[in-house]
N, C-alpha and C positions, 0 to 999 in steps of 0.2 A: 391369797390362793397359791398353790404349792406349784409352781413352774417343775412341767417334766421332760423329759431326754424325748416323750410322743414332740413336744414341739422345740425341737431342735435338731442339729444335725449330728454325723459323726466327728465333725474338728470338735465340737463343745466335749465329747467323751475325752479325746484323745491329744487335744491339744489346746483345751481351755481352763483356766481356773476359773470358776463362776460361781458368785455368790449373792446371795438377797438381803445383804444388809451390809453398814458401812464396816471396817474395822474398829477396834474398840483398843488393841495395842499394837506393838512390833509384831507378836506373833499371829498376828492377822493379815498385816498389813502384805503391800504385796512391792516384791522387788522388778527394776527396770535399770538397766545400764548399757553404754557403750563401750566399756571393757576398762575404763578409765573412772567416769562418772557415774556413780550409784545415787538411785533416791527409791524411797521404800515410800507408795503412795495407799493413803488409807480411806481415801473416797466417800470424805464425814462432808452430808449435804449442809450446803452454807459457807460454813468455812472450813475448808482442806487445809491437813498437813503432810506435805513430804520431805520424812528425811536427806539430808546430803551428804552425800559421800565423797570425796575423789582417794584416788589409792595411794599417793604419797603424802598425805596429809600424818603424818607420825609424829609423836610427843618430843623430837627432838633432830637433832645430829649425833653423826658417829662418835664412838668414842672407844679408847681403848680401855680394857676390862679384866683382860689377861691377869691370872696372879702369880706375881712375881717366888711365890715362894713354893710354886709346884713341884718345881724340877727337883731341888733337892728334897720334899718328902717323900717324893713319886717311891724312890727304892723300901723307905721304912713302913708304906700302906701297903706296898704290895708282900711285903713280908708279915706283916700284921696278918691278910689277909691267907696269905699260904700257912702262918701256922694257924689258923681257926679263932684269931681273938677279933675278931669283928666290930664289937664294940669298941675297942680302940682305934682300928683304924675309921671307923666311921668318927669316930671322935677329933678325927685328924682332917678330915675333908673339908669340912667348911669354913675353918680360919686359914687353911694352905691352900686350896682346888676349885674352891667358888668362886666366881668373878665376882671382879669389885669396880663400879659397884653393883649389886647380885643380876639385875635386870636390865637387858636390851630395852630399846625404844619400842612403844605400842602405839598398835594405831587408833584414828581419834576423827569423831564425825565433823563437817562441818556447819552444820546447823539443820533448820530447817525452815523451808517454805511456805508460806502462808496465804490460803487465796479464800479471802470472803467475795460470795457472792449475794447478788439482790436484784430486785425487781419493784417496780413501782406497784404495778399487778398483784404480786406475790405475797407482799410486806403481812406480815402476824397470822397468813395462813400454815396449815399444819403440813407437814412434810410427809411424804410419802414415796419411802426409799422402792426405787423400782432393780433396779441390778449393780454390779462392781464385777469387774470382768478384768482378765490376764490373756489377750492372745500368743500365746507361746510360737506360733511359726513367724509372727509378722511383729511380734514384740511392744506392743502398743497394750496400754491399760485405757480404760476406760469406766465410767460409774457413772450413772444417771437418775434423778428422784424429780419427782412431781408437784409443784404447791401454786396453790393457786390454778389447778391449771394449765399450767405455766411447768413444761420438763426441762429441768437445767442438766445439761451433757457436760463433761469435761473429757477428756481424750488427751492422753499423755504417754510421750515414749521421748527415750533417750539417745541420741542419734549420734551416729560414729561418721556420716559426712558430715552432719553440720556444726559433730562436736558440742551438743548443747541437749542440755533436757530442755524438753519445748511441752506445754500444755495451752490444750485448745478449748474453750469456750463458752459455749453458745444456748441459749431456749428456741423452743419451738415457738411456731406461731410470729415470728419475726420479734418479739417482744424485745424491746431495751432491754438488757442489762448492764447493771451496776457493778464494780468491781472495786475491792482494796489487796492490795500484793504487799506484803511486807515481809522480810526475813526473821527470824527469834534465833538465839544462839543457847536456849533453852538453860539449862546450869551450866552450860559450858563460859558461862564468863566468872567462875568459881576458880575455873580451875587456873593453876601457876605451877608452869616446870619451868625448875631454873631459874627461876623470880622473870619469867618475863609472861605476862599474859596471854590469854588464847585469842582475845578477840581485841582488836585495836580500833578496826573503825567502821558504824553502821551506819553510812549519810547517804545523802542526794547528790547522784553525780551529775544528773540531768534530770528534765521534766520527768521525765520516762523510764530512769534506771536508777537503781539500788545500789551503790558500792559498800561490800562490803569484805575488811583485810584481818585476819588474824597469824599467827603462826608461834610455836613454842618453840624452847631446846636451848635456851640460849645461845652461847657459841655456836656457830654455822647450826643452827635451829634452820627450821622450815617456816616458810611465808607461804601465806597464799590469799589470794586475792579472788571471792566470789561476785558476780555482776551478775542482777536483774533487770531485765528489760519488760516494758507492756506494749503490747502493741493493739489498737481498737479499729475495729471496721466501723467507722461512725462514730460519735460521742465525741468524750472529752476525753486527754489524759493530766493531771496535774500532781503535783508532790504535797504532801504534806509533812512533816518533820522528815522523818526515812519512810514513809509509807505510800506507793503509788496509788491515786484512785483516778480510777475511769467511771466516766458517766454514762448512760444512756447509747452505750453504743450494741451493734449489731450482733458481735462474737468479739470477745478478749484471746487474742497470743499471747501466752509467757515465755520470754526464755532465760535460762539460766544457764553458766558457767561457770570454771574455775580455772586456773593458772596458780601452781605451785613454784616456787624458788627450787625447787627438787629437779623438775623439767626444765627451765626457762632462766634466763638469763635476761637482765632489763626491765624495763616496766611489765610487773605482770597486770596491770589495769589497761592498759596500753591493748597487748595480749587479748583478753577479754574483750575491751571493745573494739576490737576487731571481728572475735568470732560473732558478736552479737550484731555487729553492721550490718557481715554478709547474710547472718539468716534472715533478719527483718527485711533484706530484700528480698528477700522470695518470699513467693504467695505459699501458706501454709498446706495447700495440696501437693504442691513438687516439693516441699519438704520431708511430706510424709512419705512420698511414693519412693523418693531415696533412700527412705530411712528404712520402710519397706522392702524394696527390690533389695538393698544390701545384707539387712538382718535374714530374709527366707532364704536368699544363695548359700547362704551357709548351715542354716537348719534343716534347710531340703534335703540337703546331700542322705542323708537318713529318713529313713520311712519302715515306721513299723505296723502292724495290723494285726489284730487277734481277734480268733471267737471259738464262744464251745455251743455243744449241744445245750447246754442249760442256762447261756446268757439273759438276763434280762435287759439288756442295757434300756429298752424304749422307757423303762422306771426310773433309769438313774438319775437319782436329782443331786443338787450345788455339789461342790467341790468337801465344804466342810463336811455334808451329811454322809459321801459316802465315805471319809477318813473315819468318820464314828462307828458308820455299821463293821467296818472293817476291823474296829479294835474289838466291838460286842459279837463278831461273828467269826470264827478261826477260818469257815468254808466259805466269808463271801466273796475272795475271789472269782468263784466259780460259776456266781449272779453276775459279777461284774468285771469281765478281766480286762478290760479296758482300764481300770484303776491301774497295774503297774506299768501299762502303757506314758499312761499320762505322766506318771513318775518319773519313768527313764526318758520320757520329751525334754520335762522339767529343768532333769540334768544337763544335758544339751545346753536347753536355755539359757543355764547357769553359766556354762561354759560360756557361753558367747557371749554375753550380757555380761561377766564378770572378770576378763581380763582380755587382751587380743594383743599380736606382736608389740611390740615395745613399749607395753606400757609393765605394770609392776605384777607378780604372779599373784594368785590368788591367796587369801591368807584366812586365818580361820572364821573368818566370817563373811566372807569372797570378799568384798566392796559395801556391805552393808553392816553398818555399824553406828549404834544410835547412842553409844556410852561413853561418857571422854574418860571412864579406868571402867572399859569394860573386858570379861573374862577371859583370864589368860593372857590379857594383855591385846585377842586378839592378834596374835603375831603368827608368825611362821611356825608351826611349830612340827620338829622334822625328826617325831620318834613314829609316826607314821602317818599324824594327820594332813600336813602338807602335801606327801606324798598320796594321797589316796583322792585328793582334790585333782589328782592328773591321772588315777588310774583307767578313767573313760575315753580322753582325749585322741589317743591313738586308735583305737577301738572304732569308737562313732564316728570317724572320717571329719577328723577335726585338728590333723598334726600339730599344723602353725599354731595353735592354742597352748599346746604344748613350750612354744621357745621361751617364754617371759621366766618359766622354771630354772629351763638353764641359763638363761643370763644370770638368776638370781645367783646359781654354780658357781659362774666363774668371780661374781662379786665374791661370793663365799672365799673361793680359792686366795683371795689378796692375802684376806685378813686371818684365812685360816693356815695360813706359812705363820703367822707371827705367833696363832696360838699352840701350834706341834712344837714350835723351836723353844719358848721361853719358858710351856705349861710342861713339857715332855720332853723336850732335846733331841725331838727327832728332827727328820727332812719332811716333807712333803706337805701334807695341808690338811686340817683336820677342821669338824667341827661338833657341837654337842646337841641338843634337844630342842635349843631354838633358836633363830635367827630374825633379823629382822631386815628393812630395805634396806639397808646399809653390808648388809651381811656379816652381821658378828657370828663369831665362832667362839669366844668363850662361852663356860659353862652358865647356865640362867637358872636364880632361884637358890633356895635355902632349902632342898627338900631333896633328901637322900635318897628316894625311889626314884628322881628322875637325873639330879643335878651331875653326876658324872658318869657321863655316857657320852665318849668319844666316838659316836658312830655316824651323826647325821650325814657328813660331805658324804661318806661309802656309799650309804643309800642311795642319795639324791642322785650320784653320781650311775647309779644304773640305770635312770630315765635318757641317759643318753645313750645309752646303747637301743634302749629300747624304741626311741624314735628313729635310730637307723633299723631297727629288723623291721619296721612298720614300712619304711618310705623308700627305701634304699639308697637313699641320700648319703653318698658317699664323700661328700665335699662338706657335709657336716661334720660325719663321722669323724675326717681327718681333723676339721678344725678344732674339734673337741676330745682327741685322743688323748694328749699328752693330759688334760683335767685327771681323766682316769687315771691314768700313771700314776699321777703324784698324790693322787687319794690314796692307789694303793702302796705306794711310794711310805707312807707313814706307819704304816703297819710294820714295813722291811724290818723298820728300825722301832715301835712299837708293840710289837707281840712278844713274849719271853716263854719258854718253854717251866710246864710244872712241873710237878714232882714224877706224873706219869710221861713224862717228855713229851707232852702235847703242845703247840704250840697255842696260847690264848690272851686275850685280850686282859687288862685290870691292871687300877680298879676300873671296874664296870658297874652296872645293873642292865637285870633287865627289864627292859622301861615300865615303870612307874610299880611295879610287882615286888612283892615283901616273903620273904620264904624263913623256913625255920627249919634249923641242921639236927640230924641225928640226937644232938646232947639237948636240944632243948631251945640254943640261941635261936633270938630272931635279929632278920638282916636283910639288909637290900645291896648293899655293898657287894661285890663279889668278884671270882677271877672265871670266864672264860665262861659268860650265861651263853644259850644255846644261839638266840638271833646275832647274837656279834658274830660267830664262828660262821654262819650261812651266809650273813652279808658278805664278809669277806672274800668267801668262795665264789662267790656269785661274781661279784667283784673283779677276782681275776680270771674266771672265767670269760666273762665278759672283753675284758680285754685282749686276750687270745683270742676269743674270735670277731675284735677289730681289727686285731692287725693281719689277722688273715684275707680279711675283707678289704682289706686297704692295700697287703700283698708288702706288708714292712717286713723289710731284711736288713734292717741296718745292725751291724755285730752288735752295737750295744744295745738297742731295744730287745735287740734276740739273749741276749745273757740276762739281761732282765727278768724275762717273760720265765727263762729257764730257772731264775730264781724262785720267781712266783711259782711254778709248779712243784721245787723240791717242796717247798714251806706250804703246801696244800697238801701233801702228804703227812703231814702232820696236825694238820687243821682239824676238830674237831669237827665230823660231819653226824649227820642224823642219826641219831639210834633210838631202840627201845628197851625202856626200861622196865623193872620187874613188874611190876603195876599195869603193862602192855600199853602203856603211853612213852609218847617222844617226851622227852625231859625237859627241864624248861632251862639249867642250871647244868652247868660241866658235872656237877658230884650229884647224881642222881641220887642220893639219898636226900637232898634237899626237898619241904613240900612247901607247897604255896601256902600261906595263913590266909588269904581267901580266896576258896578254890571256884569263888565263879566271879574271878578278876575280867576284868572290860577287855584289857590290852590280852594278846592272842599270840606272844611277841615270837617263839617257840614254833610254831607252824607256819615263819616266814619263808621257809624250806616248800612250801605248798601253795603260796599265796602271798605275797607275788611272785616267789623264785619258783622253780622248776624241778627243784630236785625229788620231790615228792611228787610221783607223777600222777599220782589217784588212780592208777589202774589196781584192778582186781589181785592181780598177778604183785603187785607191790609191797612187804611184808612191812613198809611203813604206812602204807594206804587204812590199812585197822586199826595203828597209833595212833595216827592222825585223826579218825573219826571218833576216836577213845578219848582223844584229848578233848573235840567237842563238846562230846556225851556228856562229861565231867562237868565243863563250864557250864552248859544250860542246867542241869542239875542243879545246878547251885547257884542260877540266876545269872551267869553269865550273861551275855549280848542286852543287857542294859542301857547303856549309851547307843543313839543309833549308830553312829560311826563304827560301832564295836559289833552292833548287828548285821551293818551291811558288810563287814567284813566277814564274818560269819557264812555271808548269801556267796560270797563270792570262793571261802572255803571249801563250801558245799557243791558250789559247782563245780571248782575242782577234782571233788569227790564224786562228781556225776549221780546225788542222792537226790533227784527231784522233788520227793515229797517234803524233806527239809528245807529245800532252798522253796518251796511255797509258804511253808511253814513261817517261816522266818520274817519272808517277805511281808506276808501280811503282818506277822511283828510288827514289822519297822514302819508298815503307814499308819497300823494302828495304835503305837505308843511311842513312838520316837517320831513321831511327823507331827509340827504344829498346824494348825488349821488351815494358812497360808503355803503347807505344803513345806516349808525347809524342817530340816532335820532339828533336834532336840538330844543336848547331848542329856541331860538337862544344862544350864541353857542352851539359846540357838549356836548350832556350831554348822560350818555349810557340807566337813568334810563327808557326813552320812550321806546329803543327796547324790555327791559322784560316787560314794563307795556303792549306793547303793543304782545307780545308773549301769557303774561296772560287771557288777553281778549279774545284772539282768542279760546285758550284752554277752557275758561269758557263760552264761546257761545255753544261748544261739547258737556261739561262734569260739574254737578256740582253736589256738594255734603257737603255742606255748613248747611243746615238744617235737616241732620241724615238720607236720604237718597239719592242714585244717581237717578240723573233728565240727561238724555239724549238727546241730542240735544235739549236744553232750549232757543237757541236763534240760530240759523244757519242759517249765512245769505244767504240771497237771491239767491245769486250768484253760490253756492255752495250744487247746486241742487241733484250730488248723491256726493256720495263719501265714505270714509273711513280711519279708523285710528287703529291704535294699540298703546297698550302700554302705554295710561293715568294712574296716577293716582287717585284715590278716599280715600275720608274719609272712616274711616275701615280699612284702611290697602286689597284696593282693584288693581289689573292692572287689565284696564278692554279696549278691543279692541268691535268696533261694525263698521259693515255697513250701508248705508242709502241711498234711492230712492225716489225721490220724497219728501226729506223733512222727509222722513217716515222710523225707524230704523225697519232693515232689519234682522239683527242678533245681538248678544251678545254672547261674549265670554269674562268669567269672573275668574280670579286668586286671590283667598283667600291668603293671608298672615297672619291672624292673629284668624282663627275660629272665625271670628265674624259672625254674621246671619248679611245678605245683603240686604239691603230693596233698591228695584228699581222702578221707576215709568218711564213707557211705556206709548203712546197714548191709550187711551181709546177705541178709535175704532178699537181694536187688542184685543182681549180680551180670544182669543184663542191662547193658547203658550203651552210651554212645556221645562222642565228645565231638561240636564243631564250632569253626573258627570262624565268627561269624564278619560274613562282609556279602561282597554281591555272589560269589556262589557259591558262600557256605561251605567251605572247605571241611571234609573230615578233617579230627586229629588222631592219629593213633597214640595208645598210651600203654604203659607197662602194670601189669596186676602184681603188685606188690607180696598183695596178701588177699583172702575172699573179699575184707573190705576194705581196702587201700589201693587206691591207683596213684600213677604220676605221670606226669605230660608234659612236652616242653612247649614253653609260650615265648613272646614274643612282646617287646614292653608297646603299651597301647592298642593292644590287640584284646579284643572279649571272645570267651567263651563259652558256648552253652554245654551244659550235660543235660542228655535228656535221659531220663529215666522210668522204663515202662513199670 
């Protein structure tokens, strides 16, 4: 019988994955983590498996890659390339400019979990799967099926106080059950990096527990050491070879850990049992409620809510059915907008469940990864997928998620001084398209659309500015300043001017895109593609306005700074070309050879940068949507990663009918059933690009003030939200009817004066400072719909608006 949304509530709409039958692969199966520890659980009645993850589990140790024979071909590619022979000089990159050897370390699962259950009751009766559930606020999975009788519950979440994935139990009816726990390391005892193997040891450490050690890389490779524990209310426990079995008891605890040689230093069995000591002392209720109360403090801080005139949601059934209606119907948003509610919950989810302060930043498959050579390496990879895994974090009131990025930065920065100085004979710190824990910055791969592209550190390196204009965290910003510098510190001495005396980048690409010149050639090679020139500027923009924030006057950071602005006057910035698109390529005669390429690399002027402001009034605002036009035309936004950048384009553009357009794209063809993204394969960066998008359709404040519902789609006719953040160092909740915001209620952090822009046809408001007598504020009219007010850090504000 078909379970519907009449017998449920609104968490199941909005903040439930819920479905009537087990998983069947990875892309069903449903993820759980403590920021650290990943298990992807598939809720198969009898015997369950869930995969294991921890996040520095990597194919190896550091190593250097750099190629020694860069520096001096550097001047003969780039002359290759200034005169137009392209073929040669790409001829020249991969035996001088590739690292050697070609690939960083990838990452690599650590097995998985195995829990048969039984019943004396039960035995040869037929099964009858009843639900598998994802609660997204409180982080807990659960799956339940019926035999005999006789309902076997299992309940599982991954806890960041107790450090442990724990799984709970139990039948109805008081019934004994039976249990066998064992770990499988699945093909992973195939595999050999380095000549040392992955799995070393699978035995009885005790009646009770599982030890099991693996680690690759040889030289300063990685260890790690996983530990199962049982624990039975009643019954027996006892070992058999490596397999725990319990007998006849009430409810089975599991729990599971891990300790890497990455983190830890000494016994990491030692390490483990210790975490598993302390949880088996505690009764499995206060474990939950910790795990609980910790994981919702941080998902709460966000609340969204939507509905239109033509919802059906009391129809809405499982999670899978409505991803399908969604891909067979372009309007069913508009039956269901709860759908990209749940989505952008999801991302959240993600966020918190897949990496937290000091543990390792999220990588292309957050923490969940079930392939010991799986795609891509799984690694960092920073021509914009790493970076779009942190485009929400600031947004949804989730900063601190944010640091594990820049720690990865300043690892970056070591090793990327050795590859500017040896690969390029510059100063300062560079790095290319991927990186891994370790932070390499040589080039990765044999493959001339991506393998040299000196731009990643630039990039990465504006996430830090950008957690100062969120938080105003001015003790970061200082500590992270000098990063900036020496990023853009390598360009000083990196950038050469062409033939039209511009100053640009090469060789280059731009990322992973194949273009074909005026005469015919095709080439991926190049000097001075358009995203290098934006990053840059961005770049040292950005830096000016740290040091102004910071109030640095030192004569030499100030001749510096004065540096950086001559050499931006020569910087390639945005144009358009005859075609009435932004170019993608410094020689606008260059065209794509496939013009509905994924990467979008060309409108990073608009998304994530600023210099394309999407206003009407903007004569790049119609390039910009031109450039779109083009890629969907030709099948662009394929990958979802390359979709939800798209959604987030578009709201830059304030095009709402597109950014629903789109949306529903991306749940209904880039979303696997268990809801993560599909590049094809699972890649995680789609569900935050596409989280971000949502958020920047609400809220944006990119151009020095907040804009209010700047693009809200269609579908999502009233609604409300709490707890965005804003540039300024603002949380700011509002309502909305008809498209049309209703209220404003606004939390200074940082005494900045708040500049907001409201519809124009509301022009009667009224601002107060709420406390015990409601203090008016006066504020100044900008514009009909622009005001600004000065605030006060810790102080809220209401706007009321008749």
């Amino acid at each position: 019988m078909e379970k519907t949304m009449k017998e449920t509530t609104k968490h199941l709409w909005e903040h439930t994955l819920w479905y009537q039958k087990p998983a069947t692969n990875f892309n069903e199966a449903l993820p759980l983590g403590n920021g650290r520890l990943g298990a992807m659980f598939y809720g198969a009645p009898e015997c369950e498996r869930i995969h294991i993850n921890e996040d520095s589990v990597w194919s190896g140790g550091p190593r250097d890659r750099n190629n020694p024979s860069a520096k001096e071909m550097l001047p003969k590619i780039r002359q290759l390339l200034q005169e137009d022979r392209i073929p040669e000089a790409e001829s020249l990159v991969f035996d001088n400019m590739a690292g050697i050897p070609e690939g960083c370390r990838h990452y690599m699962p650590v097995g998985d979990l195995r829990i048969a259950l039984s019943s004396k009751e039960a035995n040869g009766e037929a099964v009858e799967y009843l639900d598998r559930t994802l609660d997204l606020e409180h982080a807990v999975g659960s799956f339940s099926y019926r035999k005999g009788g006789v309902v076997y519950t299992q309940m599982l979440f991954c806890s960041a106080p107790a450090d442990a994935l724990v799984v709970h139990c139990e039948a109805t009816q008081g019934e004994p059950i039976n249990g066998v726990i064992f770990m499988e390391d699945g093909d992973r005892h195939d595999y050999i990096d380095d000549n040392r193997p992955y799995t070393d040891i699978m035995s009885k450490s005790d009646e009770a527990t599982i030890l099991y050690t693996g680690g690759s890389g040889g030289h300063d490779g990685i260890s790690f050491c996983c530990m199962v524990r049982a624990k039975a209310d009643g019954g027996r426990i006892f070992m058999r070879g490596n397999h725990i079995h319990v007998e006849n008891a009430r409810s089975i605890t599991v729990y599971l850990t891990v300790k890497t040689s990455y983190y830890n230093a000494g016994s990491l069995q030692s390490l483990c049992n210790e975490v598993l000591t302390r949880a088996c002392e505690i009764d499995y209720s206060t474990l939950l409620k910790a795990h609980t109360d910790d994981f919702s403090a941080l998902y709460d801080r966000v609340d969204l809510s939507v509905t239109n005139d033509e919802a059906q949601e009391a129809d809405i059934p499982c999670t899978d059915v409505r991803l399908a209606r969604a891909k067979e119907d372009p309007g069913y948003l508009k039956q269901d907008p709860s759908l990209p509610v749940l989505y952008f919950n999801f991302g959240r989810y993600l966020t918190i469940s897949g990496s937290r302060p000091g543990t390792l930043p999220l990588n292309l498959q957050g923490i969940w990864c079930t392939d010991a050579w799986p795609a891509w390496g799984s690694k960092y990879t920073i021509n914009i997928n790493a970076q779009m895994n942190y485009w929400p974090t600031e947004i949804v009131n989730l900063p601190e998620f944010h640091l594990p990025l820049i720690d990865l930065i300043e690892r970056i920065r070591e090793r990327g001084r050795v590859t500017a100085s040896e690969m390029y004979g510059c100063r300062g710190f560079c790095a290319h398209h991927n990186t891994d824990l370790w932070g390499d910055s040589a080039p990765q791969d044999h493959w001339m659309p991506a393998t040299v592209w000196p731009m990643g550190a630039a990039w990465l390196c504006l996430h830090i500015y950008e957690h100062y204009a969120f938080t105003g965290d001015a003790d970061f910003l200082k500590q992270h300043y000098e990063t900036m510098k020496e990023a853009a510190l390598f360009f000083v001495d990196y950038l050469f001017e062409d033939a039209a005396g511009r100053l640009v980048t090469g060789p280059s690409v731009s990322p992973e895109n194949t273009y074909r010149t005026a005469s015919g050639t095709q080439g991926c090679l190049c000097i001075g593609p358009s995203m290098d020139s934006q990053i840059i500027l961005s770049l040292f923009e950005a830096i000016d306005a740290s040091a102004q924030a910071l109030g640095v006057n030192d004569p030499e950071d100030v001749e510096f700074r004065e540096r950086l602005h001559e050499m931006s006057k020569k910087i390639p910035r945005p144009t358009i070309a005859p075609d009435g698109r932004i170019p993608e390529w410094a020689d606008p005669t260059y065209q794509e050879t496939e013009p509905g390429h994924r990467h979008i690399s060309h409108l990073f002027a608009l998304h994530p940068g600023s210099m394309i402001t999407g206003d009407p009034e903007d004569p790049l605002t119609a390039a910009a949507q031109k450039v779109l036009e083009v890629r969907l035309q030709n099948g662009g936004g394929h990958t979802g990663w390359s979709r939800a950048w798209i959604i987030n384009f578009q709201a830059r553009l304030r095009n709402t009918p597109a950014i629903e357009e789109n949306l529903t794209a991306l749940l209904g063809h880039s979303t696997t059933p268990n809801m993560l993204d599909s590049h094809p394969p699972f890649q995680i960066d789609g569900n935050f690009g596409g989280c971000a998008g949502i958020a920047e359709s609400l809220i944006q404040s990119h151009l020095g003030y907040i804009r209010l519902l700047p693009a809200c789609i269609p579908a999502w006719e009233n609604g409300s939200v709490s707890g965005l953040k804003a540039r300024g160092a603002f949380e700011v909740s509002f309502t909305w009817k008809h498209h049309k915001v209703t209220s404003v209620r606004i939390t200074s952090l940082a005494s900045n004066v708040c500049t907001l822009e409201l519809s124009a046809d509301r022009p009667e408001l009224s601002i107060t400072k709420t406390s015990e007598a409601d203090e008016p504020i006066a504020f100044t009219r900008l514009s009909p719909s622009r005001i600004a007010f000065p605030t006060e850090a810790g102080a809220t504000y209401e706007v009321t608006i008749p």
